[in-house]
C-alpha positions in Angstrom: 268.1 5.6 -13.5 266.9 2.4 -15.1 263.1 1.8 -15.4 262.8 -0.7 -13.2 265.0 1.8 -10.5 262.1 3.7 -11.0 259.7 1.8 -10.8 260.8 0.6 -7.1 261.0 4.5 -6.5 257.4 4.8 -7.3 256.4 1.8 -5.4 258.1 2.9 -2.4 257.3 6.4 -2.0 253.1 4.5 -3.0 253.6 2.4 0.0 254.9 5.2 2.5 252.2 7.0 1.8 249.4 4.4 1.8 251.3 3.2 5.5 251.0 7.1 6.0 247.2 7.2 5.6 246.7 4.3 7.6 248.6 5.4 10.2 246.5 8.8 10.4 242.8 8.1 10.6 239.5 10.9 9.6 239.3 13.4 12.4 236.3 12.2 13.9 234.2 15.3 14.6 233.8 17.6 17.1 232.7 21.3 17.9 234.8 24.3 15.7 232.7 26.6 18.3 231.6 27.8 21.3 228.9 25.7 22.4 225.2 26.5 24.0 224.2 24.8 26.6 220.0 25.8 27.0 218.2 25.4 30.2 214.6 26.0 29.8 214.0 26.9 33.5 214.8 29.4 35.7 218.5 30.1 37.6 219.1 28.2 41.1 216.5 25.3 40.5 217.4 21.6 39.5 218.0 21.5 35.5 220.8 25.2 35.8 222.6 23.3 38.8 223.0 20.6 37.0 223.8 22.1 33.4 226.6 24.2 35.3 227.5 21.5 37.3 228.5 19.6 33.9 230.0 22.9 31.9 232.5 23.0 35.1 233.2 19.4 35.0 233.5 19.8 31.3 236.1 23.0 31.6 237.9 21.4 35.2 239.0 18.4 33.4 239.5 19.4 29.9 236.5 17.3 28.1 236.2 19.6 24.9 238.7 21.7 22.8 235.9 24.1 22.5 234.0 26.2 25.7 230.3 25.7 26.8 228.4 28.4 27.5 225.2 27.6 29.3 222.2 29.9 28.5 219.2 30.1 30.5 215.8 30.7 28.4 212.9 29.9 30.9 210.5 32.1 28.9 206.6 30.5 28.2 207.5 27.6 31.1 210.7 26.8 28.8 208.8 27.3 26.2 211.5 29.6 24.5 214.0 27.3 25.1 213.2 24.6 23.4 211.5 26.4 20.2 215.4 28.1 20.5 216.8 24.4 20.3 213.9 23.2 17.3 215.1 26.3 15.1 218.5 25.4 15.7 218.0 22.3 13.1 221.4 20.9 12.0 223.0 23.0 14.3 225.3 20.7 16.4 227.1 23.4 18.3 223.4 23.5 20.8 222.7 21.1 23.4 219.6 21.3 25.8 219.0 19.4 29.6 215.9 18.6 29.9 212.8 18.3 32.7 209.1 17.1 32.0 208.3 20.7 31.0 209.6 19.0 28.1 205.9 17.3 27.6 204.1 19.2 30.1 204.8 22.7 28.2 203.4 21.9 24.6 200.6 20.2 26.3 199.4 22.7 28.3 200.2 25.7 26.2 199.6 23.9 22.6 202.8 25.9 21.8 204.4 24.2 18.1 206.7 21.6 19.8 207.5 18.1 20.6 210.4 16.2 22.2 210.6 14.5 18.9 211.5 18.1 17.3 215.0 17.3 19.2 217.6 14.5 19.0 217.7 12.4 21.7 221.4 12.3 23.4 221.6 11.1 27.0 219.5 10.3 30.0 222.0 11.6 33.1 219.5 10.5 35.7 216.0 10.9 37.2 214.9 13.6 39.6 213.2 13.0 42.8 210.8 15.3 44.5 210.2 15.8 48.2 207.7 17.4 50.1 209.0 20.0 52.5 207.6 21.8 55.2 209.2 24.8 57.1 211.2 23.5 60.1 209.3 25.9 62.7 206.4 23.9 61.8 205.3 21.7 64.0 204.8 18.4 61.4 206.8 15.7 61.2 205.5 13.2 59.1 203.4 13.7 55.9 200.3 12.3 57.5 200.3 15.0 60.0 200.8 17.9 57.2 198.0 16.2 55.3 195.7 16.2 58.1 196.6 20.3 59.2 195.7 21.1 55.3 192.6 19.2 55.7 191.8 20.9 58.6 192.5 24.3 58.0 189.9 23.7 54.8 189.8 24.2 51.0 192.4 26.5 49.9 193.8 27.8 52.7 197.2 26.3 52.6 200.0 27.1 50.1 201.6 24.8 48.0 204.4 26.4 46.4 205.9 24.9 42.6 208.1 25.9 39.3 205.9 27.2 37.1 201.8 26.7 35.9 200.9 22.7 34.9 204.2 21.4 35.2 205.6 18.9 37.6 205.1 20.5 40.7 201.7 21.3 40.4 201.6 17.8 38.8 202.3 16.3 42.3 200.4 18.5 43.9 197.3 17.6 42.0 197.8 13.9 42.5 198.4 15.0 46.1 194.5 16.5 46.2 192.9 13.8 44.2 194.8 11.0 46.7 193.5 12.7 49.7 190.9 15.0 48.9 192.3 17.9 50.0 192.9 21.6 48.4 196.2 23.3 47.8 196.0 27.3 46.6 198.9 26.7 44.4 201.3 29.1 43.9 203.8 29.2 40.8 207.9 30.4 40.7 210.0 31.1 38.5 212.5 28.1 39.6 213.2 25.8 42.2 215.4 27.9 44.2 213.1 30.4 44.4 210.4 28.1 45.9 213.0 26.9 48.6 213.4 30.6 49.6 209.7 31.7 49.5 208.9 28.1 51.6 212.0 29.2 54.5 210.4 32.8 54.6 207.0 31.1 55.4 205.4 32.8 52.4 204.0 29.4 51.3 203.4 26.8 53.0 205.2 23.6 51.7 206.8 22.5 48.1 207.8 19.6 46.5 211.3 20.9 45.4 213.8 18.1 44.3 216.4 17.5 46.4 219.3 20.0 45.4 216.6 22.4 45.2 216.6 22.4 48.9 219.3 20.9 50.4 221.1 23.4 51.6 218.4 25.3 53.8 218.0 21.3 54.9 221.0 21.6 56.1 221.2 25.0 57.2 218.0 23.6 60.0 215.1 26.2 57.9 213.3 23.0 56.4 212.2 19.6 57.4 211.4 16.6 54.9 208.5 14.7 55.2 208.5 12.2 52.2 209.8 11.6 49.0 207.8 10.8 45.8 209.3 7.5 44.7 208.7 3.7 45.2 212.0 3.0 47.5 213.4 5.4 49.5 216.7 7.2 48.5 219.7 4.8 48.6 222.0 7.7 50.4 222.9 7.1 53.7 225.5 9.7 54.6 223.9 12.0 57.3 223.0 15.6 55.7 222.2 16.8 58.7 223.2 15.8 62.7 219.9 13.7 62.5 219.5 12.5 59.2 220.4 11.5 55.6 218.6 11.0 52.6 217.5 7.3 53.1 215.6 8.5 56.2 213.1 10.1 54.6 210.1 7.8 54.2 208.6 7.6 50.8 205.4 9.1 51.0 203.2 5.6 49.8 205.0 4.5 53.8 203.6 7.6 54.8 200.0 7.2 53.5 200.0 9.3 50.8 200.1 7.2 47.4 201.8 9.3 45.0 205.2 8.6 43.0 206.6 10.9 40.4 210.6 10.7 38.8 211.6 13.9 36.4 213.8 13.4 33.5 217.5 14.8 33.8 218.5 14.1 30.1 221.0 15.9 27.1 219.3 16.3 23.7 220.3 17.8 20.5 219.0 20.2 17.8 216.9 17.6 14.9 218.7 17.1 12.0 222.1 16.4 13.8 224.1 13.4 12.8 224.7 10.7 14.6 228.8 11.2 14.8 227.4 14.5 16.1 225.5 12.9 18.7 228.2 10.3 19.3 230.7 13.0 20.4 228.1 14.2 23.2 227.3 10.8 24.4 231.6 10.4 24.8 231.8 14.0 26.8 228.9 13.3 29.2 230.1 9.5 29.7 233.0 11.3 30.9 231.7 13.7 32.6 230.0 11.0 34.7 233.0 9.2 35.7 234.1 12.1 37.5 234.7 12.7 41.2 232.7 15.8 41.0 229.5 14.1 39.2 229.3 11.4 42.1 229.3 14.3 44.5 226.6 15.8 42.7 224.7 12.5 42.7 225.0 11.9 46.7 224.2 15.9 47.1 221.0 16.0 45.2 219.9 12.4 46.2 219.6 11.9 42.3 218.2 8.5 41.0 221.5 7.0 38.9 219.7 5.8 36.1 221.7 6.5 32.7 220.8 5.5 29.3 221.2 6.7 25.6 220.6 5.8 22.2 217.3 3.9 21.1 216.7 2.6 24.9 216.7 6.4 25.9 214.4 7.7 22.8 211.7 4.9 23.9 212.4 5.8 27.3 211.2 9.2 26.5 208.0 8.1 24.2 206.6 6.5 26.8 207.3 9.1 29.6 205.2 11.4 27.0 202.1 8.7 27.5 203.0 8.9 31.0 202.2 12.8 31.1 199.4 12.7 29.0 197.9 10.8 30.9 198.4 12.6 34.0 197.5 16.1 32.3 194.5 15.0 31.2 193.5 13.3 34.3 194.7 16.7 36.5 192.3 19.0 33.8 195.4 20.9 32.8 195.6 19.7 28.9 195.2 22.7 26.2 191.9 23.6 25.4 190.9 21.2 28.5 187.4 22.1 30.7 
């Protein structure tokens, strides 16, 4: 073969393989494991439904090569799961849904973490809460309620809530300093356990979210009498023969001037890279385009908002103020008198 023959030979066999690598781009990454999926609450109440509403959505319609496991670690008011997720740094294999225990935890219990210990993923939506009465009760509106609690005198009435400082006892503060009235409060484990203790009359209202309590809504054991937001619910499919979710009146139409939103979001371990993160944010925008996210959204009454990246980490800063704020002014900061 002449030099020049070869020559072309080299060339050609160069160019095939240069077409060849251009043809085949870098793997972008993704999981080589099993991946945790933390829940720092308890079973039944509104963060687990929703982290194993997304692990089936994730498994039904084939999102990940690898499974999702979710965990729950509702130890020290979550406490446990999120110091889980913090020594986890670098891991990218753990992901965490988060709730305001998120702020309230570490602020009440000066236990070593912060939201900023974590990497920021997704915002999924908001939370509402709604005050619910048993439906043998006689109140109907959340005047009436506020009146009988009133009447019945200071600490008579139960107002059952997930967990010690945290949101529901949040809201039920706010509740007391709006109308001057005195809950004995009385903490759960989770949401779904407060729906049960409220339908066996062992307490005597909550302010579960939504899902939380929907199905004994529906089932006729307990009645809605307001929902902590600025608009009502947008829903208007009828949960029950009577009524849907736009029904309910907020509670500032009901004169009681309170209005609290929880975070639903998806964060990381710290030290996570950002292809990392960018693989999470991919799954979960799939996972909300889904036929079975939407019916999760119209079944919990869930505020839609979704947001990610640096609009989501400011998002959260200022949501932090926002409970600081509100701990302080409730007397349930660390160290507080």
């Amino acid at each position: 073969m002449k030099v020049s023959a070869i020559f072309k030979s080299v060339l050609a066999t160069t160019a095939v393989a240069t077409l060849a690598a251009v043809a085949v781009p870098a793997q972008a990454w993704e999981p080589t494991k099993t991946v945790e999926f933390i829940v720092p609450a308890g079973s039944g109440g509104g963060a687990d439904q929703m982290a194993r509403a997304i692990q089936g959505i994730v498994v039904k319609h084939n999102l990940m090569k690898e499974s999702m496991v979710v965990i729950n670690k509702s130890g020290g008011a979550g406490a446990e799961g999120f110091l889980d997720v913090k020594g986890a740094k670098g891991d990218p294999h753990k992901i965490i849904i988060t709730l305001s225990n998120m702020f309230t935890t570490p602020l009440a219990t000066a236990v070593p973490f912060n939201w900023r210990d974590l990497t920021p993923v997704k915002m999924m939506a908001l939370d509402e809460f709604v005050l619910w009465v048993n439906a043998e009760t006689p109140y109907k509106s959340a005047k009436e309620y506020v009146a009988a609690v009133k009447k019945a005198g200071s600490n008579k009435m139960k107002m059952g809530g997930t967990g010690s400082k945290q949101e529901d006892q949040i809201i039920t503060a706010a509740i007391e300093k709006n109308t001057g009235v005195k809950f004995t409060y009385i903490p759960f484990k989770g949401g779904g356990t407060v729906a049960v203790q409220l339908v066996g009359n062992h307490i005597d209202s909550s302010v579960n979210n939504p899902i939380e309590a929907v199905a004994h809504w529906r089932g006729g054991k307990l009645r809605p009498l307001c929902v902590f937001d600025t608009k009502r619910m947008p829903y208007k499919d009828k949960m029950t023969d009577k009524m849907s979710w736009n029904d309910i009146p907020t509670c500032k139409e009901a004169g009681l001037d309170v209005n609290y939103l929880m975070l639903r979001g998806i964060f990381m371990a710290g030290g996570v890279t950002q292809e990392q993160v960018d693989y999470f944010v991919g799954v979960l925008r799939k996972v909300r385009e889904t036929p079975e996210w939407t019916a999760l959204m119209n079944k919990g009454a869930f505020n839609q908002t979704s947001i990610e990246g640096k609009e989501f980490a400011d998002w959260v800063a200022a949501a932090e103020a926002e409970h600081i704020a509100l701990m302080k002014g409730a007397g349930f900061m660390a160290g507080q008198k």
